[in-house]
C-alpha positions as CSV (number, residue, x, y, z in Angstrom):
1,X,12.4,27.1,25.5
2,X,9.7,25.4,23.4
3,X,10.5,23.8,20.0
4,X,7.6,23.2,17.8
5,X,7.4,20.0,15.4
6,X,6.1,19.9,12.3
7,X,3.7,16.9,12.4
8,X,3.7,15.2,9.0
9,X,1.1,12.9,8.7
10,X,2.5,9.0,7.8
11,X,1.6,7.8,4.4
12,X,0.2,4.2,3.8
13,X,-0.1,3.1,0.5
14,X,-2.3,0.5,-0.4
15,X,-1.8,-1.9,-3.5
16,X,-4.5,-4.5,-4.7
17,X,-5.8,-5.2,-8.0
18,X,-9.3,-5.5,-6.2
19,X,-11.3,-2.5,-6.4
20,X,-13.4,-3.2,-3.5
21,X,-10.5,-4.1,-1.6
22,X,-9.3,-0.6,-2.1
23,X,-12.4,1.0,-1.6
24,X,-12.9,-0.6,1.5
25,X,-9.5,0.0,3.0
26,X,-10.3,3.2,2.5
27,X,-13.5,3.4,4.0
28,X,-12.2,2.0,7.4
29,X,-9.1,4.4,7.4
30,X,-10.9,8.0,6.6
31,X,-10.7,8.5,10.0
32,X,-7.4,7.5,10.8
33,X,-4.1,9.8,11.9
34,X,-2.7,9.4,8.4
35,X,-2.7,9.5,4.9
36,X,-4.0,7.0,2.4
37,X,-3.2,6.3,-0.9
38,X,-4.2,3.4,-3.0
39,X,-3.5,2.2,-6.1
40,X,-4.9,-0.8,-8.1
41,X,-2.6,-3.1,-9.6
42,X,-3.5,-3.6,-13.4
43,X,-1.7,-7.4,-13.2
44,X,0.2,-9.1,-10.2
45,X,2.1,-11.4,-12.8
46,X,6.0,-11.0,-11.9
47,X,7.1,-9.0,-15.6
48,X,4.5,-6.6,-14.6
49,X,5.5,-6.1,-11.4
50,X,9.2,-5.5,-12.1
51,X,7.9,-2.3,-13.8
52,X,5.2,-1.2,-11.2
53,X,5.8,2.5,-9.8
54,X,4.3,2.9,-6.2
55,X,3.7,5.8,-4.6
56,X,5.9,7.0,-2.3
57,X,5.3,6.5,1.1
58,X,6.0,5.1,4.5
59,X,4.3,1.7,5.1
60,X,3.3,-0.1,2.1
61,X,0.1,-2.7,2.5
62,X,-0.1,-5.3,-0.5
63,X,-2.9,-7.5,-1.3
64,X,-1.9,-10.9,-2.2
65,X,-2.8,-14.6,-2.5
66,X,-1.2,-16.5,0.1
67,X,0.2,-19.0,-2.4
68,X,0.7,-17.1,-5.5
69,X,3.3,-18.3,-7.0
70,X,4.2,-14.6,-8.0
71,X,5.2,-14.5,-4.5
72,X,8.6,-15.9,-2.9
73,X,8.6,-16.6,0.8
74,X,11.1,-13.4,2.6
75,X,13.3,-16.4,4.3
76,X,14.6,-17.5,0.5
């Protein structure tokens, strides 16, 4: 007997507050076995962060400055 899957495609959302970071992200995954969805940050200051809404999805890829200081490194 043969069972059939459903194949739902994988959602990546992309969040940057650089439009041609976006843009090109896009660009480079048309092709690619899943679905994209970006969204541009308005700020990446902390307060406005605590109220951002992302899309729902799978694997989350965030643009960010490596030394922010927004940012708190994961081992804290």
């Amino acid at each position: 007997m043969t069972t059939k899957r459903t194949s739902t495609k994988l959602t990546v959302c992309i969040l940057s507050p650089h439009p041609l970071v976006l843009s090109e992200f896009e660009r480079i995954l048309a092709k690619a076995p899943f679905k994209v969805v970006a969204k541009q940050l308005e700020s990446t200051l902390a307060p406005d962060l605590r109220t951002l809404e992302p899309p729902k999805a799978q694997v989350y890829v965030i643009d960010a400055q490596a030394f922010s200081p927004t940012l708190k490194p994961a081992n804290n």
